[in-house]
C-alpha positions as CSV (number, residue, x, y, z in Angstrom):
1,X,-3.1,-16.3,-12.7
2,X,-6.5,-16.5,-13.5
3,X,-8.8,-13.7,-15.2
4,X,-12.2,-13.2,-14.2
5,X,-14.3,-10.6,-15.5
6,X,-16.6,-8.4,-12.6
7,X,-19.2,-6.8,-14.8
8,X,-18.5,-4.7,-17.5
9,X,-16.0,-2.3,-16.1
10,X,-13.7,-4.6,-13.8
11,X,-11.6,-7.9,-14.2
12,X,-10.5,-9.9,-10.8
13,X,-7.3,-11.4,-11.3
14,X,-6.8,-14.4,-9.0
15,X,-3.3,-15.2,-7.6
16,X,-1.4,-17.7,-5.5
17,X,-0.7,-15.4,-2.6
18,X,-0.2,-12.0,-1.7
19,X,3.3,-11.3,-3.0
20,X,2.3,-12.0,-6.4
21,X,-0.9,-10.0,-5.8
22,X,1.3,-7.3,-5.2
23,X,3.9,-8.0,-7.9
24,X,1.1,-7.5,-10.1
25,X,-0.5,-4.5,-8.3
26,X,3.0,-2.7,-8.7
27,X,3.7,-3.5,-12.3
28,X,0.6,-2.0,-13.2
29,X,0.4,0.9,-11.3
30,X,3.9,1.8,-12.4
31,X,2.8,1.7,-16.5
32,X,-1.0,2.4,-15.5
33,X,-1.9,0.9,-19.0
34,X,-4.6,3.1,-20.5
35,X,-8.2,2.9,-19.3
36,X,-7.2,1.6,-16.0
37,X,-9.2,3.7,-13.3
38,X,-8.0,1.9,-10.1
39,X,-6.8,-0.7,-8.9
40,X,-7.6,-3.0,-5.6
41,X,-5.1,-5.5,-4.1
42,X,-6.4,-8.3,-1.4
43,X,-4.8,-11.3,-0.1
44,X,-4.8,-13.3,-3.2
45,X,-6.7,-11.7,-5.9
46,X,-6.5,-7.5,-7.9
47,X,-9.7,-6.4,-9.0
48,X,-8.6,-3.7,-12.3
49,X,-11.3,-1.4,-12.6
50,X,-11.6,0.4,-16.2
51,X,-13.5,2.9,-18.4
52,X,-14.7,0.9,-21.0
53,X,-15.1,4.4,-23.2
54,X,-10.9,4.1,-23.1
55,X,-10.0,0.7,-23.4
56,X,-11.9,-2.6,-24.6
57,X,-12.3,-5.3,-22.4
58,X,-10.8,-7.8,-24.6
59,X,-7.9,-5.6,-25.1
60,X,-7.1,-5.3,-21.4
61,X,-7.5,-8.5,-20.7
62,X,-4.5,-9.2,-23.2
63,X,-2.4,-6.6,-21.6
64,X,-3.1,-8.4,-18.3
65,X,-2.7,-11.5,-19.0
66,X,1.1,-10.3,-21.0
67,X,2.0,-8.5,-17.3
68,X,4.4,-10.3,-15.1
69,X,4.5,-9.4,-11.3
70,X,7.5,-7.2,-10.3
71,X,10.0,-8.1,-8.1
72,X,10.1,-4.7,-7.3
73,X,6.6,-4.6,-5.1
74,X,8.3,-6.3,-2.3
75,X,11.6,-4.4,-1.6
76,X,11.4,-1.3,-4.1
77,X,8.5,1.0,-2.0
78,X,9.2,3.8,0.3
79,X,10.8,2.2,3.6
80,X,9.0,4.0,7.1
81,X,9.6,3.6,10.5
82,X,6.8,3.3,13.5
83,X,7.6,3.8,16.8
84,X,6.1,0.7,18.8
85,X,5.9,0.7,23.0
86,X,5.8,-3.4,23.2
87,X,3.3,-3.2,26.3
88,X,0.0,-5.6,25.0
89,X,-2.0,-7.5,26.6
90,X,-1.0,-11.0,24.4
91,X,2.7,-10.4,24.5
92,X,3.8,-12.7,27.7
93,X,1.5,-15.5,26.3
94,X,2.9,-14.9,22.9
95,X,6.7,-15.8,24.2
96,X,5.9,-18.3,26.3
97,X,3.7,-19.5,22.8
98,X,6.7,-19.5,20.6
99,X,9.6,-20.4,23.6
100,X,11.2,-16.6,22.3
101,X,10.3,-15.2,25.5
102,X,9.1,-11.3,25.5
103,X,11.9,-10.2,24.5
104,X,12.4,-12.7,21.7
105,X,9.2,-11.8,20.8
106,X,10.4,-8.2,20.1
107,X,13.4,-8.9,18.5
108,X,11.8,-11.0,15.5
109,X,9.3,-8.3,15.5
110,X,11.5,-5.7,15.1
111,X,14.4,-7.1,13.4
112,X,12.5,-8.0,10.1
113,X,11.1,-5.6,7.0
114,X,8.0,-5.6,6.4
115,X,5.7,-4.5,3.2
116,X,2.1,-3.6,3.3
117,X,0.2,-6.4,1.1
118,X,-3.1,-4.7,0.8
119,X,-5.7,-3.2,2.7
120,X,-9.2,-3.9,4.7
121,X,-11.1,-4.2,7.6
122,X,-11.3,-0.7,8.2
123,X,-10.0,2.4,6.7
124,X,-6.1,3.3,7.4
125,X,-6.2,-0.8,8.3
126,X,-2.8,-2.6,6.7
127,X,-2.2,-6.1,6.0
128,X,2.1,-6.5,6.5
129,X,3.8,-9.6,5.3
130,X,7.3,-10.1,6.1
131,X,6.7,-11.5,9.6
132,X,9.2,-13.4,11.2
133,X,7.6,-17.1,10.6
134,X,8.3,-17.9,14.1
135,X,5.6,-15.5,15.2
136,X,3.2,-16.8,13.1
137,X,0.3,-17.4,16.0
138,X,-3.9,-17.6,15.2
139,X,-5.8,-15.0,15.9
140,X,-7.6,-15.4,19.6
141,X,-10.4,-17.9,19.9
142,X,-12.9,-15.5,20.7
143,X,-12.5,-11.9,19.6
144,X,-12.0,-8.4,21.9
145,X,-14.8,-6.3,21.9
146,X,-12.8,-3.6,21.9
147,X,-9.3,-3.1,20.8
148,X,-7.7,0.4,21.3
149,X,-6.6,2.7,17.9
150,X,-3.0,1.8,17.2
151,X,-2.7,-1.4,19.0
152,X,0.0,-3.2,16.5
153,X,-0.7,-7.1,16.7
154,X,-0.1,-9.9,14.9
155,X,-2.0,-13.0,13.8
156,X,-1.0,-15.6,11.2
157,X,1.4,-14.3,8.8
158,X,0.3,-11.1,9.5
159,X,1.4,-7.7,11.5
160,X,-1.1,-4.8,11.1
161,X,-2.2,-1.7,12.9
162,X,-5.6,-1.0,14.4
163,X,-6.5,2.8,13.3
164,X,-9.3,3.2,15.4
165,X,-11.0,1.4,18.7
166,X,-13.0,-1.8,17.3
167,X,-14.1,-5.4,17.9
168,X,-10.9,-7.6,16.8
169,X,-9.0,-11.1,17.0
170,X,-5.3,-10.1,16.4
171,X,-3.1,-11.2,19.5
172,X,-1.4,-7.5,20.6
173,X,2.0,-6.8,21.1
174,X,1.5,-3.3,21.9
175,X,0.8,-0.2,20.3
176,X,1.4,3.3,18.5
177,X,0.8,6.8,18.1
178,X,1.2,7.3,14.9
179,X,-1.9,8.0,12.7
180,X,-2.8,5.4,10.5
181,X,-5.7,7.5,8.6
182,X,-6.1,11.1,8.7
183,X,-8.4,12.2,6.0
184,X,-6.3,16.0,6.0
185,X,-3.6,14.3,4.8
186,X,-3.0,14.0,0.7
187,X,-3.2,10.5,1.0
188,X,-5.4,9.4,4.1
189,X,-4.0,6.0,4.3
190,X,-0.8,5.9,6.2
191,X,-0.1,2.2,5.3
192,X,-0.5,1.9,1.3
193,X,0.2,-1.5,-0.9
194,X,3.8,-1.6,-1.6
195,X,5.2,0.3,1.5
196,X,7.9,-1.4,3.4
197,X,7.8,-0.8,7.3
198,X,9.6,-1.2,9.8
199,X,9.0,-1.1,14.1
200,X,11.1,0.5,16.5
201,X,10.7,-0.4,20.1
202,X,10.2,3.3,22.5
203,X,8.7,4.1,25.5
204,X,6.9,6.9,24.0
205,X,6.4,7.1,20.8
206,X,4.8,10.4,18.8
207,X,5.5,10.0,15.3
208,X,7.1,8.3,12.9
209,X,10.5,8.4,10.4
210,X,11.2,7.5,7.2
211,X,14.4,5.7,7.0
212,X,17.1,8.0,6.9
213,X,19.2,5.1,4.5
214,X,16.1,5.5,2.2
215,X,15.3,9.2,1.7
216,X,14.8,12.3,3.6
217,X,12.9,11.9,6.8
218,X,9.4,13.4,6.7
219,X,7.9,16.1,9.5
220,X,6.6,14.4,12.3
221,X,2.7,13.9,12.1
222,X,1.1,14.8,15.0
């Protein structure tokens, strides 16, 4: 890892990928070393923001370069499941794509765990790793001008969830009403670093479950 400093209340760390980026991200929001104010995880880098009035630079910049990623930040976060009606517009083209066929197509989707990486784009917007690599598709060569809030699509090694209507590239599989940001809620974000998802093919879906296997299921959010 590599340790840049961004101003004089911020380090960027700079990663291989995104599951060290979030190894890291969980080790240090699990300690939350002194001075550390909060902490931002993208594809491949962390920016650690500080109050200098707590901690030194140089002092932080030890403890980050002593802190190993945890194995943890891939399988150890709270496990949800969203309800998914596979009807979008890119899912025939996506089977004949990959030769799984639509149904194929909704199998590998479903079938694997995924974990929330970091988040952008838009508020409530989740990057998901775990993907089944024979999904892996680009993203379209020229983007929608409008894709509907909760369209769940895939591009890359990515699956994510549109919170709100907005210009985008992902190829759709099909979509979701669960709400992916609600600022009422204690935590606006459905999809936060660290969470592991899963999808669950319905005809109608209208709300989502935590894994039963995992913890008490949560009231249905409407």
């Amino acid at each position: 890892m590599k340790l840049l400093p961004c101003g004089d209340q911020a380090f960027l760390v700079e990663a291989e990928d995104a599951e060290t980026v979030l190894g890291l991200y969980t080790a240090l929001n699990e300690t939350r070393p002194d001075g550390i104010t909060e902490l931002v995880p993208a594809a491949s880098t962390l920016l650690v923001r500080f109050d200098p009035r707590l901690v030194s630079s140089t002092s932080l910049a030890e403890r980050l370069a002593r802190t190993r990623p945890s194995s943890a930040g891939r399988r150890g976060g709270e496990l949800i499941t969203i309800p998914v009606s596979y009807d979008g517009e890119d899912l025939a083209e996506i089977g004949e794509r990959t030769g799984l066929g639509v149904d194929g197509v909704i199998a590998a989707h479903t079938e694997a765990e995924h974990t929330v990486a970091f988040g952008g784009f838009m508020p409530g917007f989740g990057y998901l790793t775990g993907l089944d690599p024979r999904l892996y598709v680009p993203r379209l060569d020229t983007s929608r001008t409008r894709v509907p809030a909760g369209a769940v699509a895939i591009a890359g090694e990515y699956t994510g969830i549109y919170p709100r209507s907005s210009p985008g590239g992902w190829r759709l599989l099909g979509h979701t009403e669960v709400a992916l940001w609600d600022p009422e809620r204690p935590e606006p974000a459905l999809l936060r670093p660290g969470l592991r998802v899963r999808f669950r093919p319905v005809s109608r879906p209208s709300a989502y479950l935590i894994d039963a296997r995992d913890s008490p299921p949560l009231p249905a959010i409407r």
